[in-house]
Predicted model as a PDB file, atoms N, CA, C, CB and O in Angstrom, pLDDT in the B-factor column:
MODEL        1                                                                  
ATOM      1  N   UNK A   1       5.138  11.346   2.651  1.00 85.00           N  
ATOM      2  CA  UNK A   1       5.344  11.171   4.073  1.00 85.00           C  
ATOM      3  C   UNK A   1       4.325  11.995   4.852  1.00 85.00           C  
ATOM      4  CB  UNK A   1       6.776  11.564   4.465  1.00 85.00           C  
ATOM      5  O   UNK A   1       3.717  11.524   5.813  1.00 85.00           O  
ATOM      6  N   UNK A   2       4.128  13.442   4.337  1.00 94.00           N  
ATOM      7  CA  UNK A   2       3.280  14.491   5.554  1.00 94.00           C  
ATOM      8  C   UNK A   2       2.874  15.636   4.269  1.00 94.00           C  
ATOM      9  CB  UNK A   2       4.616  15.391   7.259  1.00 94.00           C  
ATOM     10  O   UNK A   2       3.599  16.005   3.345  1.00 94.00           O  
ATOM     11  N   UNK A   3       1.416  16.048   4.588  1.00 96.00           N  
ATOM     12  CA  UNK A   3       1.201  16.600   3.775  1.00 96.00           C  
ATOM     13  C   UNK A   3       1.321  17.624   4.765  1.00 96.00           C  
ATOM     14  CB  UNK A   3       0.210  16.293   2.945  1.00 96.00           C  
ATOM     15  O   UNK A   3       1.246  17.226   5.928  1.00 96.00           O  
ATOM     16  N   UNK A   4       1.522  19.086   4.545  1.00 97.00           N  
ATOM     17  CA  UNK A   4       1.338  20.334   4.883  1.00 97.00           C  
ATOM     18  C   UNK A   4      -0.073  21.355   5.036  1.00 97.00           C  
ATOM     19  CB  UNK A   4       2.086  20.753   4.077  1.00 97.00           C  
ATOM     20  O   UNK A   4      -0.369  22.183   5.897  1.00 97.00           O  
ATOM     21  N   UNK A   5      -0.818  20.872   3.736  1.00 97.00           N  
ATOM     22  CA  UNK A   5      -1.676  21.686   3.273  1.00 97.00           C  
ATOM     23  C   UNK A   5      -3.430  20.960   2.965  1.00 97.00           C  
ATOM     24  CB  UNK A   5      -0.872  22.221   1.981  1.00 97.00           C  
ATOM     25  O   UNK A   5      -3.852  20.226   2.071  1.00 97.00           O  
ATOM     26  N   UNK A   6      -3.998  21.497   3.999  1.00 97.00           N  
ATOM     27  CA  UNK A   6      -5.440  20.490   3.878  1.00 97.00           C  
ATOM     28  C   UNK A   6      -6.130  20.674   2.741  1.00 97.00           C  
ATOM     29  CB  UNK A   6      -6.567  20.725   4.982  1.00 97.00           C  
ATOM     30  O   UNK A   6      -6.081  21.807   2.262  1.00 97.00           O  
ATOM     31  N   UNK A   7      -6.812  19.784   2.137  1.00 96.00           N  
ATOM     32  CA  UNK A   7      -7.963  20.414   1.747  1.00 96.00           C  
ATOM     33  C   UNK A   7      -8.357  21.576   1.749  1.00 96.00           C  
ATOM     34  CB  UNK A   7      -8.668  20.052   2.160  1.00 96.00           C  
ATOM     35  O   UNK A   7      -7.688  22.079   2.651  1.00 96.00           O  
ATOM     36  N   UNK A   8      -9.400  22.834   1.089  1.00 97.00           N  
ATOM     37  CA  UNK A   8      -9.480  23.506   1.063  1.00 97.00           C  
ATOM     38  C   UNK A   8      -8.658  24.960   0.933  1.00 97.00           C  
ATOM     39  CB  UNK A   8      -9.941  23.121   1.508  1.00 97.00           C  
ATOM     40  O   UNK A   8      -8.947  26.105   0.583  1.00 97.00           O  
ATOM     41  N   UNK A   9      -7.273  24.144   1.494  1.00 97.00           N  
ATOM     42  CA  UNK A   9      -6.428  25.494   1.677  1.00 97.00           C  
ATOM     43  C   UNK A   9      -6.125  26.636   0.972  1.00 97.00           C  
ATOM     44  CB  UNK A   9      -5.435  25.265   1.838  1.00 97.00           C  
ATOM     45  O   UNK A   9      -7.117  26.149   1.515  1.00 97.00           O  
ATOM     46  N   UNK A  10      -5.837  27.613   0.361  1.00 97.00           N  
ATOM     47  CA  UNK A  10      -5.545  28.569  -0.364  1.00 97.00           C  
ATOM     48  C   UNK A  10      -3.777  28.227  -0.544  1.00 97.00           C  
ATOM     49  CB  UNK A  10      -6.090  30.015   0.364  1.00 97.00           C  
ATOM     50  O   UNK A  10      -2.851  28.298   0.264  1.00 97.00           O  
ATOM     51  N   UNK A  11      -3.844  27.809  -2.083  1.00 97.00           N  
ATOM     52  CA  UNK A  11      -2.338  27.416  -2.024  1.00 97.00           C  
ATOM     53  C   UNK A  11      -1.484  28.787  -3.497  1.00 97.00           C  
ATOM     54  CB  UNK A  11      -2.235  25.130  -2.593  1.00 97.00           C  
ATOM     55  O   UNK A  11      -2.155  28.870  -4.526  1.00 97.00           O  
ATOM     56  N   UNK A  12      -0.609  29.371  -3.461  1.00 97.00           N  
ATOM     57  CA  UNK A  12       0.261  30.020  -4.216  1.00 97.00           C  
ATOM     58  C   UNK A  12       1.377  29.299  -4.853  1.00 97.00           C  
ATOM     59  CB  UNK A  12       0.710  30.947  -3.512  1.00 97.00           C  
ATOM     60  O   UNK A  12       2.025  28.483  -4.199  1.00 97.00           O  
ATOM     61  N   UNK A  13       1.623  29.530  -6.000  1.00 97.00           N  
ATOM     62  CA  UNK A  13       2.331  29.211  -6.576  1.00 97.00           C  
ATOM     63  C   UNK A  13       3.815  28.792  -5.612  1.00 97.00           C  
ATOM     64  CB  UNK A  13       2.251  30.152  -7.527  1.00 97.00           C  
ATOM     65  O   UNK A  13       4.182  29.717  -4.888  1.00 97.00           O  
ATOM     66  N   UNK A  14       4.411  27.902  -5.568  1.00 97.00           N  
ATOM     67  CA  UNK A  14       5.614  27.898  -5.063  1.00 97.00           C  
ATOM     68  C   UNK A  14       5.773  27.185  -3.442  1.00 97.00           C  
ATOM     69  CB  UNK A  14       6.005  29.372  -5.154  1.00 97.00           C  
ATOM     70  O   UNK A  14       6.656  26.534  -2.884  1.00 97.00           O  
ATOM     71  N   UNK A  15       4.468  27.674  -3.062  1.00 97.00           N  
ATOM     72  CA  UNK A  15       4.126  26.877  -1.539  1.00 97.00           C  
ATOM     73  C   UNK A  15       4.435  25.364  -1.529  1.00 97.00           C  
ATOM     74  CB  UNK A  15       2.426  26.966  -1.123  1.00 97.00           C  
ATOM     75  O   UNK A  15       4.419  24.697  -2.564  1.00 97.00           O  
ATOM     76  N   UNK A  16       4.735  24.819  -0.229  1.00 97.00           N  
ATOM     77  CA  UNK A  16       4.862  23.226   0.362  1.00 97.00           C  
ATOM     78  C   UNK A  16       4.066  22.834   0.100  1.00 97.00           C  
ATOM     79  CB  UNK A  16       4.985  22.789   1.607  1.00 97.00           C  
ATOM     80  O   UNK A  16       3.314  23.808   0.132  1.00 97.00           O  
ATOM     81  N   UNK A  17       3.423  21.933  -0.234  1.00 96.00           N  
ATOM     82  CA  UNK A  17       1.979  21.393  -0.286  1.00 96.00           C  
ATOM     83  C   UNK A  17       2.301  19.848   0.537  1.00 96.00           C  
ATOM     84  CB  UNK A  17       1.289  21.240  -2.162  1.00 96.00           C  
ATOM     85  O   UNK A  17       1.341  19.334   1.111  1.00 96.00           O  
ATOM     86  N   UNK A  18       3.737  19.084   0.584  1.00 95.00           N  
ATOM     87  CA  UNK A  18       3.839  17.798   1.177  1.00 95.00           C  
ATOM     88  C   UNK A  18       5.438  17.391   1.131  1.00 95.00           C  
ATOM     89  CB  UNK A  18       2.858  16.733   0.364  1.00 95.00           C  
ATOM     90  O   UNK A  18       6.110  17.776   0.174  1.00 95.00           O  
ATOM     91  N   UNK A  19       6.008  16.638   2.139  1.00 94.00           N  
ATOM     92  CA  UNK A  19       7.100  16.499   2.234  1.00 94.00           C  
ATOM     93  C   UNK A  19       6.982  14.334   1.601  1.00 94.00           C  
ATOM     94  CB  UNK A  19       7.613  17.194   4.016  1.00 94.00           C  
ATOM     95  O   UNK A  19       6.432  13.345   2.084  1.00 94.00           O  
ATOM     96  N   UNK A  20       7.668  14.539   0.611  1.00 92.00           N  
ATOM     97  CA  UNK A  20       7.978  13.209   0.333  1.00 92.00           C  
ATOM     98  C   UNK A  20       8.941  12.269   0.398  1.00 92.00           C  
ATOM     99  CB  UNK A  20       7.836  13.130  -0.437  1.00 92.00           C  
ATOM    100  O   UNK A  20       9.979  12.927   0.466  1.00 92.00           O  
ATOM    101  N   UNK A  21       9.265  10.949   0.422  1.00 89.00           N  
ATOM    102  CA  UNK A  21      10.933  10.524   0.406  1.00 89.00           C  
ATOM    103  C   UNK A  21      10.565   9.928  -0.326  1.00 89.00           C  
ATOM    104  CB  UNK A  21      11.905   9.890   1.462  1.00 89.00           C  
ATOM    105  O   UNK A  21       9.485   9.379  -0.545  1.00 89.00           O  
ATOM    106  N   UNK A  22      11.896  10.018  -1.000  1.00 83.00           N  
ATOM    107  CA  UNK A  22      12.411   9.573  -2.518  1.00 83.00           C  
ATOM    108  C   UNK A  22      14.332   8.558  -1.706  1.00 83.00           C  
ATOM    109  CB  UNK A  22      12.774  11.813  -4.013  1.00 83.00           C  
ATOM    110  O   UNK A  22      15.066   8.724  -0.732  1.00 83.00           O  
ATOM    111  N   UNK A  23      14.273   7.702  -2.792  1.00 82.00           N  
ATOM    112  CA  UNK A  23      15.324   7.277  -2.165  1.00 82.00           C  
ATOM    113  C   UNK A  23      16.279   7.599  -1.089  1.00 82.00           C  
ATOM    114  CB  UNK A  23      15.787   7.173  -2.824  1.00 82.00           C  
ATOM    115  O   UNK A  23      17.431   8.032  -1.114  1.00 82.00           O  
ATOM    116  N   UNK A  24      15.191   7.144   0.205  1.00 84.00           N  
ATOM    117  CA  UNK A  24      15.775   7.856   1.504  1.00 84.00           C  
ATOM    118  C   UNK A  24      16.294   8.946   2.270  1.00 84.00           C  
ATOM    119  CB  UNK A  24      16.332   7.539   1.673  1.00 84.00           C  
ATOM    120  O   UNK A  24      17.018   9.145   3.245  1.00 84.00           O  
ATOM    121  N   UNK A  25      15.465   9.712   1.222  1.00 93.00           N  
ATOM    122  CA  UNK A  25      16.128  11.445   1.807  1.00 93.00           C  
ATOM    123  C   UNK A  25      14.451  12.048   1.388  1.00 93.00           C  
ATOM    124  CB  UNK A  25      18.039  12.512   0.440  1.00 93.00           C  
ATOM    125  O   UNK A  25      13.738  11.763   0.426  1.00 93.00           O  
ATOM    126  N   UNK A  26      14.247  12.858   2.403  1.00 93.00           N  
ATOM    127  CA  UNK A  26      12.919  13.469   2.241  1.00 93.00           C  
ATOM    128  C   UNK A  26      12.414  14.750   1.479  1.00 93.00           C  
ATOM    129  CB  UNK A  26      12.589  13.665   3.373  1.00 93.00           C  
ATOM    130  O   UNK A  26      12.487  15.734   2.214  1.00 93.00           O  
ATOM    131  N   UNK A  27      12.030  14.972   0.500  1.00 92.00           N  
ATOM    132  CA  UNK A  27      11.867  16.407  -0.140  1.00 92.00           C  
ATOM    133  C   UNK A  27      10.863  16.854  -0.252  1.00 92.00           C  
ATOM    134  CB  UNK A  27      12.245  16.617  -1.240  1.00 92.00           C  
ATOM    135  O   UNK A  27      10.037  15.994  -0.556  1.00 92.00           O  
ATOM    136  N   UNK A  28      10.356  18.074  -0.136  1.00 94.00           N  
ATOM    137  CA  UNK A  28       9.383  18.928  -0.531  1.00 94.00           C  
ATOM    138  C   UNK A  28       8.758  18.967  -1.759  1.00 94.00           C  
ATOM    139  CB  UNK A  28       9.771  19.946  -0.381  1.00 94.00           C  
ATOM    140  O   UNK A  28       9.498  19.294  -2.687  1.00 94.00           O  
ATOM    141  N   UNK A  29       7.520  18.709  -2.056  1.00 92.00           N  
ATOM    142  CA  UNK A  29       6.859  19.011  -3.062  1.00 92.00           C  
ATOM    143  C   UNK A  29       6.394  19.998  -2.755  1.00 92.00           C  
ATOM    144  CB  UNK A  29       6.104  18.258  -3.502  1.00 92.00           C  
ATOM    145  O   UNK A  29       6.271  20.253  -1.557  1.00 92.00           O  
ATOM    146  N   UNK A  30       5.783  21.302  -4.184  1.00 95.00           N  
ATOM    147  CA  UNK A  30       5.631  22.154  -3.948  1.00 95.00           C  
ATOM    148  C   UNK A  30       4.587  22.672  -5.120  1.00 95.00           C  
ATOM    149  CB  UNK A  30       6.763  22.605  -3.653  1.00 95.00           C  
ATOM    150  O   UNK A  30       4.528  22.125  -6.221  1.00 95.00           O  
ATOM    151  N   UNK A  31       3.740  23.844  -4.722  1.00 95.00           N  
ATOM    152  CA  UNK A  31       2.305  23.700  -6.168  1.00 95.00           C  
ATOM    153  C   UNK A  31       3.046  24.333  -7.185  1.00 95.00           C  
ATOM    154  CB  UNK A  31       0.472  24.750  -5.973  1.00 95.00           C  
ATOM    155  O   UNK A  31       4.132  24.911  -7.232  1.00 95.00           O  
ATOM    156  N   UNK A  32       2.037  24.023  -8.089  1.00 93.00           N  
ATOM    157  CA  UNK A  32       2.958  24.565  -9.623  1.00 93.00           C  
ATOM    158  C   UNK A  32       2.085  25.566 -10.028  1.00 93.00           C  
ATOM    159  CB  UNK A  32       3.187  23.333 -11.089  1.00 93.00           C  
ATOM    160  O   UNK A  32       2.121  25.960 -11.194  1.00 93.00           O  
ATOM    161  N   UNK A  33       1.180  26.106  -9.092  1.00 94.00           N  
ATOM    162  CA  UNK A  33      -0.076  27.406  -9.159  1.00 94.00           C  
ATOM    163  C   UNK A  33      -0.940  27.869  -8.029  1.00 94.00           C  
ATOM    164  CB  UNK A  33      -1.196  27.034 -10.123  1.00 94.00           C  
ATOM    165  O   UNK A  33      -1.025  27.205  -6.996  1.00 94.00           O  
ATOM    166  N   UNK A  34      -1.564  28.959  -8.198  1.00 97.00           N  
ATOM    167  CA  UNK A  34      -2.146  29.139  -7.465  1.00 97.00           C  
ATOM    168  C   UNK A  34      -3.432  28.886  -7.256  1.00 97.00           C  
ATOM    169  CB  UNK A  34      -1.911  29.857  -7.382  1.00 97.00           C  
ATOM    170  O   UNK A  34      -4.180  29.334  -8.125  1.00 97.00           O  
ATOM    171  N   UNK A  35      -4.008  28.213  -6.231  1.00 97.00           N  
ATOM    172  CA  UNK A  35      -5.623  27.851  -6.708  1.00 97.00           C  
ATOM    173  C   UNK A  35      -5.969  27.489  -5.196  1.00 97.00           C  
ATOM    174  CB  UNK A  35      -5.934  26.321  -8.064  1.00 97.00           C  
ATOM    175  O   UNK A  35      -5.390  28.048  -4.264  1.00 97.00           O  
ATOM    176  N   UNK A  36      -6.944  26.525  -5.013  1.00 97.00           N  
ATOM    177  CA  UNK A  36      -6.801  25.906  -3.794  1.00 97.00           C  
ATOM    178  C   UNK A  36      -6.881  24.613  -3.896  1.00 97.00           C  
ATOM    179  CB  UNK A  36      -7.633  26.301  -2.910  1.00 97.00           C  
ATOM    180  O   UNK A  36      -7.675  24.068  -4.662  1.00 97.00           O  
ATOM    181  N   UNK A  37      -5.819  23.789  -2.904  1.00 97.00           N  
ATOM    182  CA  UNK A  37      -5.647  22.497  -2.722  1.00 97.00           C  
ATOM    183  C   UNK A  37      -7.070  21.541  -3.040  1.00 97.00           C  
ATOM    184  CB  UNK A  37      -5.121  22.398  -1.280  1.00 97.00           C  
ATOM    185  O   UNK A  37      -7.029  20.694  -2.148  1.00 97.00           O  
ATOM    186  N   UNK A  38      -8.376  21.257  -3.929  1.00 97.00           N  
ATOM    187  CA  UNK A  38      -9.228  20.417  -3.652  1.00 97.00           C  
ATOM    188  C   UNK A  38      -9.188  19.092  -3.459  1.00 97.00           C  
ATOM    189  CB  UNK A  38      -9.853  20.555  -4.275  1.00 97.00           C  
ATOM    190  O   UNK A  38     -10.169  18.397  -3.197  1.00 97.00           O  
ATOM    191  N   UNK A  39      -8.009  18.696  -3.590  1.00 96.00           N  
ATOM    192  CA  UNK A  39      -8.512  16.917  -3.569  1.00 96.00           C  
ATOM    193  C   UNK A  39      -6.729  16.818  -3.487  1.00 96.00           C  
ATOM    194  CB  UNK A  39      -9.677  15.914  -5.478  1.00 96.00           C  
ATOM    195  O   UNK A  39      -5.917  17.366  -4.231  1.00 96.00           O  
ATOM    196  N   UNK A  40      -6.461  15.846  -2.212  1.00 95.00           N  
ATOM    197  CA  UNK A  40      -5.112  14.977  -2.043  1.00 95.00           C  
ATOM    198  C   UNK A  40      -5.344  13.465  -2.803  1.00 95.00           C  
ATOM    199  CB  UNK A  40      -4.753  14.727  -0.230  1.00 95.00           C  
ATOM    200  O   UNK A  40      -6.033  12.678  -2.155  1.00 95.00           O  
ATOM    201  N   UNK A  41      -4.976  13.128  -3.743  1.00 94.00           N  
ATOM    202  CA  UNK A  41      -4.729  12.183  -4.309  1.00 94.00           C  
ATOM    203  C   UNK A  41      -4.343  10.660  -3.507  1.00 94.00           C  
ATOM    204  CB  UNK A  41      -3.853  12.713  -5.059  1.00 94.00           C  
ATOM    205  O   UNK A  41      -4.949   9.589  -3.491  1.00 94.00           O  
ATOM    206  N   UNK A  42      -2.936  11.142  -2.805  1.00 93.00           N  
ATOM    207  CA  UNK A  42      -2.185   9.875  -2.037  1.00 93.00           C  
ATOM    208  C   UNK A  42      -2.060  10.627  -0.860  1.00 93.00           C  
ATOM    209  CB  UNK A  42      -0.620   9.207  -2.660  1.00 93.00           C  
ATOM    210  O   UNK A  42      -1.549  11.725  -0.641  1.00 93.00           O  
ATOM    211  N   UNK A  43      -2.728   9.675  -0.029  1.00 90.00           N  
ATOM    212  CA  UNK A  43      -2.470  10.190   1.519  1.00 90.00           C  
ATOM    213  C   UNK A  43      -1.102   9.664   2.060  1.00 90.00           C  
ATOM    214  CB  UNK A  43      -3.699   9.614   2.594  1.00 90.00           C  
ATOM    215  O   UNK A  43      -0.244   9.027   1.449  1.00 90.00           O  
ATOM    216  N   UNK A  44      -1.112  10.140   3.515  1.00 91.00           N  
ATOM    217  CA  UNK A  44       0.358  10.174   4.423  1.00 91.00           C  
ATOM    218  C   UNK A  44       0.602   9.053   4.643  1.00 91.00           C  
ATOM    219  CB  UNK A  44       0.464  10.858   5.784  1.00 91.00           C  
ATOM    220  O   UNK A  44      -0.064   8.459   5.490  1.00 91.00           O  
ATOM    221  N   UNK A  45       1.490   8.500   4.046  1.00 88.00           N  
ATOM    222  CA  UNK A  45       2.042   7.059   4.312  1.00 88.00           C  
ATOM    223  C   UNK A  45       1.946   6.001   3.082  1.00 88.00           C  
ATOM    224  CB  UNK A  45       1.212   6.432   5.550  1.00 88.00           C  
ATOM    225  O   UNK A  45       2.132   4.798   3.264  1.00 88.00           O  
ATOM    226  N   UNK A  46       1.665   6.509   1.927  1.00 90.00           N  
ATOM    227  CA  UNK A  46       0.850   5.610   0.959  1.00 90.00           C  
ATOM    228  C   UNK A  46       2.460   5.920  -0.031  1.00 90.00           C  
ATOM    229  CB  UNK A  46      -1.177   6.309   0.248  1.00 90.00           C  
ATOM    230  O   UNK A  46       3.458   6.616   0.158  1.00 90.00           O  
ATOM    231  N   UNK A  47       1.964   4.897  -1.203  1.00 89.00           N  
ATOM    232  CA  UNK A  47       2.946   4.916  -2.141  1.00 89.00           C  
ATOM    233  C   UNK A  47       2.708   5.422  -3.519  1.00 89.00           C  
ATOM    234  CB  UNK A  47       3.370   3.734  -2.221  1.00 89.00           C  
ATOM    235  O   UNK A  47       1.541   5.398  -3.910  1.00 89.00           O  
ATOM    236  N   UNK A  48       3.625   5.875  -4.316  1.00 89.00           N  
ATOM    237  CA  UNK A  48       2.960   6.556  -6.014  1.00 89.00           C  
ATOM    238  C   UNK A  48       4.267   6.085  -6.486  1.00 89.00           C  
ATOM    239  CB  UNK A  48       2.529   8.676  -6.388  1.00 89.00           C  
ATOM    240  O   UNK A  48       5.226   5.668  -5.836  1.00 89.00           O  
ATOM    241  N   UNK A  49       4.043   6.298  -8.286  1.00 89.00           N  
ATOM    242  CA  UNK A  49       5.409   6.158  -9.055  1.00 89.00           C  
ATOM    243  C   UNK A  49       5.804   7.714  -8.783  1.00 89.00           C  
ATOM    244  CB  UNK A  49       5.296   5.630 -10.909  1.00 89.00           C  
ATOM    245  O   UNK A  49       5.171   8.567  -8.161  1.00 89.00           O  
ATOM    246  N   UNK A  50       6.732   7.781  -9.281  1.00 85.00           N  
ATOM    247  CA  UNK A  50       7.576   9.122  -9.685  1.00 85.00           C  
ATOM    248  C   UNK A  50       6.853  10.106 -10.621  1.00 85.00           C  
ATOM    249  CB  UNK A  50       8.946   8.721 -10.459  1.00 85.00           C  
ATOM    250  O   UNK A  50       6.763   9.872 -11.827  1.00 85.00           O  
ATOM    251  N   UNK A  51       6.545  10.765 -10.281  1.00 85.00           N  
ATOM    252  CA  UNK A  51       6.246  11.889 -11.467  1.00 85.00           C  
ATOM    253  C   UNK A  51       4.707  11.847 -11.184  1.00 85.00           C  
ATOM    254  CB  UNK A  51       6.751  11.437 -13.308  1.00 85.00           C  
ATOM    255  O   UNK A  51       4.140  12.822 -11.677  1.00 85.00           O  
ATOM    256  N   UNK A  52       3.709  10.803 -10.386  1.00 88.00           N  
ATOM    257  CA  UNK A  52       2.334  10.693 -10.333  1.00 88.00           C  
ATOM    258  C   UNK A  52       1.727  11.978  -9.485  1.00 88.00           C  
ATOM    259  CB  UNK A  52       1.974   9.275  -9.693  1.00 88.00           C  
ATOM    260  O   UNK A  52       2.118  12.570  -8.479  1.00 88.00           O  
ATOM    261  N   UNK A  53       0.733  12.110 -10.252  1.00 90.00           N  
ATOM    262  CA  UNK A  53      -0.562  13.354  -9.428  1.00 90.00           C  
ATOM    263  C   UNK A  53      -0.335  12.936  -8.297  1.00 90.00           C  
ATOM    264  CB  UNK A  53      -2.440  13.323  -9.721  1.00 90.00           C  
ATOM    265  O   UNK A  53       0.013  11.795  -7.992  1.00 90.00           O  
ATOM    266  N   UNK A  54      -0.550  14.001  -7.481  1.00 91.00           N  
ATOM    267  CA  UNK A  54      -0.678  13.357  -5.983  1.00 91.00           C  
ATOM    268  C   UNK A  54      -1.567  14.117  -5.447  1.00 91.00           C  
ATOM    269  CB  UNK A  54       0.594  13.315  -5.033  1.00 91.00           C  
ATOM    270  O   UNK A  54      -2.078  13.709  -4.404  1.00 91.00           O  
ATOM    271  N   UNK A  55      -2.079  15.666  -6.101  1.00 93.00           N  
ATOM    272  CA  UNK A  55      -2.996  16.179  -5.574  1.00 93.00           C  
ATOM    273  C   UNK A  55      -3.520  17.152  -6.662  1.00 93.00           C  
ATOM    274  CB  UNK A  55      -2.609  16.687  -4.322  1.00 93.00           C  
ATOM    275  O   UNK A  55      -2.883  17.248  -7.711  1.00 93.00           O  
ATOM    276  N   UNK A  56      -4.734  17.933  -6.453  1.00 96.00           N  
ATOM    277  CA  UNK A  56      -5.094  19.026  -7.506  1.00 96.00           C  
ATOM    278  C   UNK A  56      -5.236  19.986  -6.854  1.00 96.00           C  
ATOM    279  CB  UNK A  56      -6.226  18.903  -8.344  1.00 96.00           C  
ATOM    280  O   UNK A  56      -5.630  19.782  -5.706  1.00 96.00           O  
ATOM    281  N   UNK A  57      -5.021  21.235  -7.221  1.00 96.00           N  
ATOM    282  CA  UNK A  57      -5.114  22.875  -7.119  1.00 96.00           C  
ATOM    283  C   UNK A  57      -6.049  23.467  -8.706  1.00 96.00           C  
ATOM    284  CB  UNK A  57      -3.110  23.628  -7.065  1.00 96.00           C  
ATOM    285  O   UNK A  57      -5.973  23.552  -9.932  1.00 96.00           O  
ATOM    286  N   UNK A  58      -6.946  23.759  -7.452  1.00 96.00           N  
ATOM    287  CA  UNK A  58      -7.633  24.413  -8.902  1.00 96.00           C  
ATOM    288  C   UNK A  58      -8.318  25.867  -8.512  1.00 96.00           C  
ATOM    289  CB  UNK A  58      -9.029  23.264  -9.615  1.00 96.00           C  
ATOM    290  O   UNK A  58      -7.838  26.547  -7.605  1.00 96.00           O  
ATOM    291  N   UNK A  59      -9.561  26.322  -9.322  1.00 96.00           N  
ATOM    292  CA  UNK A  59     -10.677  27.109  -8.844  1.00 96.00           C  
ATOM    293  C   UNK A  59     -11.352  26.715  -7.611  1.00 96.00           C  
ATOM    294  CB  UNK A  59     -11.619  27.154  -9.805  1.00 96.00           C  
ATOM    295  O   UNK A  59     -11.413  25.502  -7.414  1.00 96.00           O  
ATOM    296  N   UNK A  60     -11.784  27.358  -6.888  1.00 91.00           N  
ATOM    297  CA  UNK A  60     -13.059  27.058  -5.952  1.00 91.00           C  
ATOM    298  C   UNK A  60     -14.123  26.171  -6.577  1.00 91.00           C  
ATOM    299  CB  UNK A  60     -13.800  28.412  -5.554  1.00 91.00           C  
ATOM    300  O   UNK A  60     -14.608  25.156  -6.075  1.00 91.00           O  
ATOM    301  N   UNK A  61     -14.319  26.544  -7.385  1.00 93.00           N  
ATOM    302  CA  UNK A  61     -15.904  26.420  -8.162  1.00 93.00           C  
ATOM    303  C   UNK A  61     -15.237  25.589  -9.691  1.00 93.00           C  
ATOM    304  CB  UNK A  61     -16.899  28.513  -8.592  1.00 93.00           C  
ATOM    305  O   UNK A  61     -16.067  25.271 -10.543  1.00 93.00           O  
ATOM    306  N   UNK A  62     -13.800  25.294  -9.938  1.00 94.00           N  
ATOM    307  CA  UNK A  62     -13.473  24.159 -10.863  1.00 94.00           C  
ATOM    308  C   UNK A  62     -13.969  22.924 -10.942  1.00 94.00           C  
ATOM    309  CB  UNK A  62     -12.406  23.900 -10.782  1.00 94.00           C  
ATOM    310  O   UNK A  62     -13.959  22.145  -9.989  1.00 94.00           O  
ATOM    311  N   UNK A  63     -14.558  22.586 -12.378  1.00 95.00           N  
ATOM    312  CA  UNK A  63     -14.636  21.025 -12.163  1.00 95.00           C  
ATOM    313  C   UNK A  63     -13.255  19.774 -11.703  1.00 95.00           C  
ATOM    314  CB  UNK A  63     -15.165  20.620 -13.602  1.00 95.00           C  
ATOM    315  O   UNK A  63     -12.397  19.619 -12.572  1.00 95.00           O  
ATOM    316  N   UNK A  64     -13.153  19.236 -10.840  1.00 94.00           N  
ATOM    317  CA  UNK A  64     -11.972  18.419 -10.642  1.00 94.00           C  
ATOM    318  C   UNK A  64     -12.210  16.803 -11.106  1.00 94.00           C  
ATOM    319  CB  UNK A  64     -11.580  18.536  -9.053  1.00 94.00           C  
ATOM    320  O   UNK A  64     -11.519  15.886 -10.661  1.00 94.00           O  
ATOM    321  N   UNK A  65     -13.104  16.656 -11.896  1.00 94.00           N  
ATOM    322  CA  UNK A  65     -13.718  15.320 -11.931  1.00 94.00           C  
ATOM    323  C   UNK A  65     -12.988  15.116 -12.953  1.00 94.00           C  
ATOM    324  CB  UNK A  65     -15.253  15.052 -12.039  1.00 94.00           C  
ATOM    325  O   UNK A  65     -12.778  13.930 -12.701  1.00 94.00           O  
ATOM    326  N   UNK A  66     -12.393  15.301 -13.955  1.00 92.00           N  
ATOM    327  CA  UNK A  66     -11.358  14.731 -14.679  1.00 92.00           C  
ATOM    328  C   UNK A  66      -9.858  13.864 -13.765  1.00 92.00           C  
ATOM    329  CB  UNK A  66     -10.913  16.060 -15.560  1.00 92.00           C  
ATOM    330  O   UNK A  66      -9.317  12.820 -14.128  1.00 92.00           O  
ATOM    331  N   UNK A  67      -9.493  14.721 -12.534  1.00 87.00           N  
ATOM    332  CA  UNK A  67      -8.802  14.004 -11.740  1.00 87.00           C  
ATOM    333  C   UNK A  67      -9.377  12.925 -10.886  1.00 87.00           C  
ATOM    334  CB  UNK A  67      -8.241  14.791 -11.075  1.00 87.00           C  
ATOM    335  O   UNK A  67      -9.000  11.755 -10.954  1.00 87.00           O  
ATOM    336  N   UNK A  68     -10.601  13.500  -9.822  1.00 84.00           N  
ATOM    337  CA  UNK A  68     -10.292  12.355  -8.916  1.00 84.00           C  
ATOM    338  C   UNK A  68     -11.234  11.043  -9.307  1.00 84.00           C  
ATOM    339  CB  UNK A  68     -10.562  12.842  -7.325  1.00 84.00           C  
ATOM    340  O   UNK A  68     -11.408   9.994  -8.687  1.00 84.00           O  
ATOM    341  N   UNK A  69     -11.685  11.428 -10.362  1.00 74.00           N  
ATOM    342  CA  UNK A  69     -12.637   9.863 -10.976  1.00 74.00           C  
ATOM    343  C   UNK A  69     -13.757   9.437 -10.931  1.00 74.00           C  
ATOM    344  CB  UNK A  69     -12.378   8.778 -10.564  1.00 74.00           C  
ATOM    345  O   UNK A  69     -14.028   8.354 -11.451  1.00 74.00           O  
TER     346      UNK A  69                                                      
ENDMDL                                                                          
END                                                                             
């Protein structure tokens, strides 16, 4: 639905990174590390399965090209 956290951001373990709805009730996704947000996967308004990447947190200076393709 709304992501929280741009690009670039400095994200911590545990932080919002995007509010999603799931069978009509809206929930928080949240990072599973600390790194920074490089690449949103599915933007605001778009659709994914369950359980799909939706974004990467990595190094500054990480390769992310295994995710975004």
């Amino acid at each position: 639905v709304k992501w929280l956290k741009q690009v670039g951001d400095a994200v911590k373990n545990c932080d919002t990174l995007a509010e999603v709805e799931r069978d009509k009730s809206i929930m928080e996704r949240v990072a599973r590390g600390d790194g920074v947000l490089r690449a949103r996967l599915v933007e605001e308004g778009s659709t994914s399965a369950v359980g799909a990447v939706i974004g990467v947190i990595a190094a500054a200076d990480e390769d992310i090209a295994s995710f975004t393709g």
